[in-house]
C-alpha positions in Angstrom: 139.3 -33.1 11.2 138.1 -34.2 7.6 138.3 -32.2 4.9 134.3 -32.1 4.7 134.2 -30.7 7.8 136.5 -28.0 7.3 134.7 -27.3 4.0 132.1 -26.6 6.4 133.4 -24.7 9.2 134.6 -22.7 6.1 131.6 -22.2 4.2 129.4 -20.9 7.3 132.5 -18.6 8.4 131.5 -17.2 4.4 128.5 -17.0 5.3 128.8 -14.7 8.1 128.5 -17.5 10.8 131.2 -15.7 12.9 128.6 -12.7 12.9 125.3 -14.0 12.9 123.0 -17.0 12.2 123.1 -18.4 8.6 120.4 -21.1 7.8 120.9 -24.4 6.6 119.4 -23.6 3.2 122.1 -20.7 2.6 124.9 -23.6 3.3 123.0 -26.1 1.3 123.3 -23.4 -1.8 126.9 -22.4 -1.3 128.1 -26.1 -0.9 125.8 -27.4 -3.8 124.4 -30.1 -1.5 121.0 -31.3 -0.4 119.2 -30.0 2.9 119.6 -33.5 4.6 123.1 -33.6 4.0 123.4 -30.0 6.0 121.5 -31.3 8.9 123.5 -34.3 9.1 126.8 -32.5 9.2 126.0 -29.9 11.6 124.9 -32.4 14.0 128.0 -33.8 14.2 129.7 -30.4 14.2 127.5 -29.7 17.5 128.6 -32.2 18.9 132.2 -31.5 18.6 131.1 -28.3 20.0 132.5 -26.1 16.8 128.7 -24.6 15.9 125.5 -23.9 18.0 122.1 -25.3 16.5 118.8 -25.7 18.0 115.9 -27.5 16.2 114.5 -25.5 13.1 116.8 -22.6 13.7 119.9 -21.2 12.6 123.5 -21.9 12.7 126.5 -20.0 14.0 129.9 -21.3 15.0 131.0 -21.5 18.7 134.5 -19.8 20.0 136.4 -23.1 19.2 134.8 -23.6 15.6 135.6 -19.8 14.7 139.4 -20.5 16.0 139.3 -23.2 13.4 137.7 -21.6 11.0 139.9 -18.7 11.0 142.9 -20.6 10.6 141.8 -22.3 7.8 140.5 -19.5 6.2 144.0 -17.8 6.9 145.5 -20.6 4.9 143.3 -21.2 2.4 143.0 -17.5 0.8 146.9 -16.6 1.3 147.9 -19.2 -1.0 145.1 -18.5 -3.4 146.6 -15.1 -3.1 149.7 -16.8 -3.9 148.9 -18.6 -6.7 146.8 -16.3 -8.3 149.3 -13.4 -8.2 152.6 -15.4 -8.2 152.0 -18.0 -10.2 149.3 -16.5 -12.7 146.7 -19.3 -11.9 143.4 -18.5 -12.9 140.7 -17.6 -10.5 138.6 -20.7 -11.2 142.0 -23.0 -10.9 143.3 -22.1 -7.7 140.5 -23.0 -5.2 141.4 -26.6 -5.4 145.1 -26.0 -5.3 144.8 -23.8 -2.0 143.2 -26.6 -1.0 146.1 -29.4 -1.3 149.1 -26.6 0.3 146.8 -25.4 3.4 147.1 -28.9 4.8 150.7 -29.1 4.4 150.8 -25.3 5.7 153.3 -24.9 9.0 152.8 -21.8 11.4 156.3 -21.2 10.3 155.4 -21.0 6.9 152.5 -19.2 7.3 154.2 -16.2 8.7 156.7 -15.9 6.0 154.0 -16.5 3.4 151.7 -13.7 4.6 155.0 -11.6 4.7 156.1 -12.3 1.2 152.5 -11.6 -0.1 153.1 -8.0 2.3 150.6 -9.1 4.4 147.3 -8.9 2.2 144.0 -8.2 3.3 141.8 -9.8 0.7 142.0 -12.7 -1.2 141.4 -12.5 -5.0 137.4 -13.6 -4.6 137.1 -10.9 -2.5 137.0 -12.7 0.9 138.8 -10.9 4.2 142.0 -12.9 5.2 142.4 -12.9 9.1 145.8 -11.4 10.1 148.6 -13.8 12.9 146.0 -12.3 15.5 142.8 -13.6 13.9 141.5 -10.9 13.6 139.7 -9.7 10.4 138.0 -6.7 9.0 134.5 -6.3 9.0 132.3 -7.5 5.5 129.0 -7.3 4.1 126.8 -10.9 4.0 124.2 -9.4 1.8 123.9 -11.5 -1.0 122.6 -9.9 -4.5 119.7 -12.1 -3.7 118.1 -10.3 -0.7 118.9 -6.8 -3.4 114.9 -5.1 -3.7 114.7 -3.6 -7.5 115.9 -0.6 -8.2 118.6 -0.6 -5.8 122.4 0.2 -6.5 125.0 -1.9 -5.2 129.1 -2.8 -5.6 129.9 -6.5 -5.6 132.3 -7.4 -3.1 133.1 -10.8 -3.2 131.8 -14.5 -4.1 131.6 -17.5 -3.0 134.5 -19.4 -3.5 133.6 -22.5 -5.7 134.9 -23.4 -9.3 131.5 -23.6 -10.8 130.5 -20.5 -9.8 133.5 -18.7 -10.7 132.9 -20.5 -14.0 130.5 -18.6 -14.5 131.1 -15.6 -13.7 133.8 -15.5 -16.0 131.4 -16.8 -18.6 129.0 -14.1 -17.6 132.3 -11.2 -17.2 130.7 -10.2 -13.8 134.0 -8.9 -11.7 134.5 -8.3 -8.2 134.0 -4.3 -6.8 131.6 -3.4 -10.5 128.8 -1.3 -9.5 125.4 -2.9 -10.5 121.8 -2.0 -10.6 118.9 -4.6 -9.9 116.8 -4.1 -12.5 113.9 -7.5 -12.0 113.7 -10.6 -10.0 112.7 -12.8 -11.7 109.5 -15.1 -10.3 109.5 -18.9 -8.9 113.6 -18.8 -8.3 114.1 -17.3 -11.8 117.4 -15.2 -12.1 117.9 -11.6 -11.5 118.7 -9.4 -14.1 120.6 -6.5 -13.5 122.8 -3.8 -15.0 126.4 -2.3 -15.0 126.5 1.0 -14.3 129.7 1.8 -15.9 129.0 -0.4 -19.5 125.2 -0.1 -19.1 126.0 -3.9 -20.0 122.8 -6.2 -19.0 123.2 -9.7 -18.1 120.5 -12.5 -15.9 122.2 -13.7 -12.7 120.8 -17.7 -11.9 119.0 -17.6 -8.5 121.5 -20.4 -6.9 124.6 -17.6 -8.4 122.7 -14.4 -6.8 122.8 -16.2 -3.2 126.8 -16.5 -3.7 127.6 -13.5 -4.5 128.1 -10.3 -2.0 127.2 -7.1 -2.0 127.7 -3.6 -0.5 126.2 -0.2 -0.8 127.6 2.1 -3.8 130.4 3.6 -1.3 131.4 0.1 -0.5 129.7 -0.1 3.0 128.4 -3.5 4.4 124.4 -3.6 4.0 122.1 -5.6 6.5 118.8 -6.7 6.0 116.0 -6.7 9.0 114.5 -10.1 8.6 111.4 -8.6 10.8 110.4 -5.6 8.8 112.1 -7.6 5.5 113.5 -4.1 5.0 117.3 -3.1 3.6 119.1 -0.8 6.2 122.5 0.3 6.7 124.9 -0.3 9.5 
């Protein structure tokens, strides 16, 4: 398999593509690519059976793409774990190193990896890391985005690209800090929005607020019913 499609199978299991549908313009914003390219891609990833997609609808991966996806996901975020808390990379450097050592990445040394790291659950963006089983425990895929003013919420992970986590650092916005949405902004326009613990205020870029995951104030996964356009908890 190509790295690009991998990046994919990996992007959409962010995404919540093990859960649910996620649409080709949420993939298109996470990868920093153009619609067309989307579409292209997951037709040939429905081919090879690893995603389901019908004709203006959404995208989910089959059985055989989440087995992939898992793994690689599994490799991926252990050695970011790695790097980041062994080696003191920084959080923006270690994507693309994860990147070079998960292809080179035995089952063998898998195991022991996850057992020197004492078998985390979370890699430093935040993301779940699927245990030897696959399985994986359960997350929010609200993005700050989807947020209505007013409303209270933890950040619980990002995305994990360098650009983004660029900014973020530029911007100081850190993984489980409680935030309220104070204004979106209109015609794509960023989000502002408020610590609660600094009372710190800071705009969030629309593209950046669609990357970026959230939970309830006690750190339970939110939904949002696309019918009634409505926030609801689980």
């Amino acid at each position: 398999m190509t790295p690009i499609k991998e990046d994919y199978l990996k992007i959409i299991f962010e995404l919540g593509g093990a859960k649910q549908e996620v649409s080709n313009k949420q993939i298109a914003l996470a990868l920093g690519v153009a619609a067309g390219s989307v579409t292209e891609m997951v037709s040939k990833l429905k081919k090879e059976k690893l995603v389901t997609h019908q004709p203006y609808n959404d995208i989910a991966l089959t059985k055989k793409g989440l087995d992939q996806a898992i793994l690689l996901i599994r490799k991926h975020r252990l050695w970011e774990t790695f790097l980041a808390q062994k080696l003191e990379f920084k959080l923006a450097d270690i994507h693309s190193e994860a990147e070079v050592l998960e292809h080179a990445t035995s089952p063998e040394l898998l195991a022991k990896l996850d057992a020197f790291l004492g078998f985390p659950t979370h890699c430093p963006h935040g993301g779940v890391i699927p245990d030897q089983t696959g399985h994986f425990q359960e997350e929010s895929y609200t993005v700050l985005n989807q947020i209505p003013d007013g409303q209270v919420v933890t950040i619980e992970r990002v995305i994990d690209d360098h650009e983004l986590l660029i900014y973020l650092q530029d911007i100081q916005l850190k993984i489980e800090r409680q935030v309220k949405v104070l204004k979106h902004e209109p015609f794509d326009g960023p989000i502002a929005v408020e610590e609660l613990d600094t009372g710190r205020q800071m705009n969030i870029s629309f593209k950046a607020s669609h990357n970026i995951f959230v939970t309830d104030e006690n750190g339970d996964p939110l939904k949002i019913d696309k019918k009634a356009r409505r926030l609801k908890r689980d």
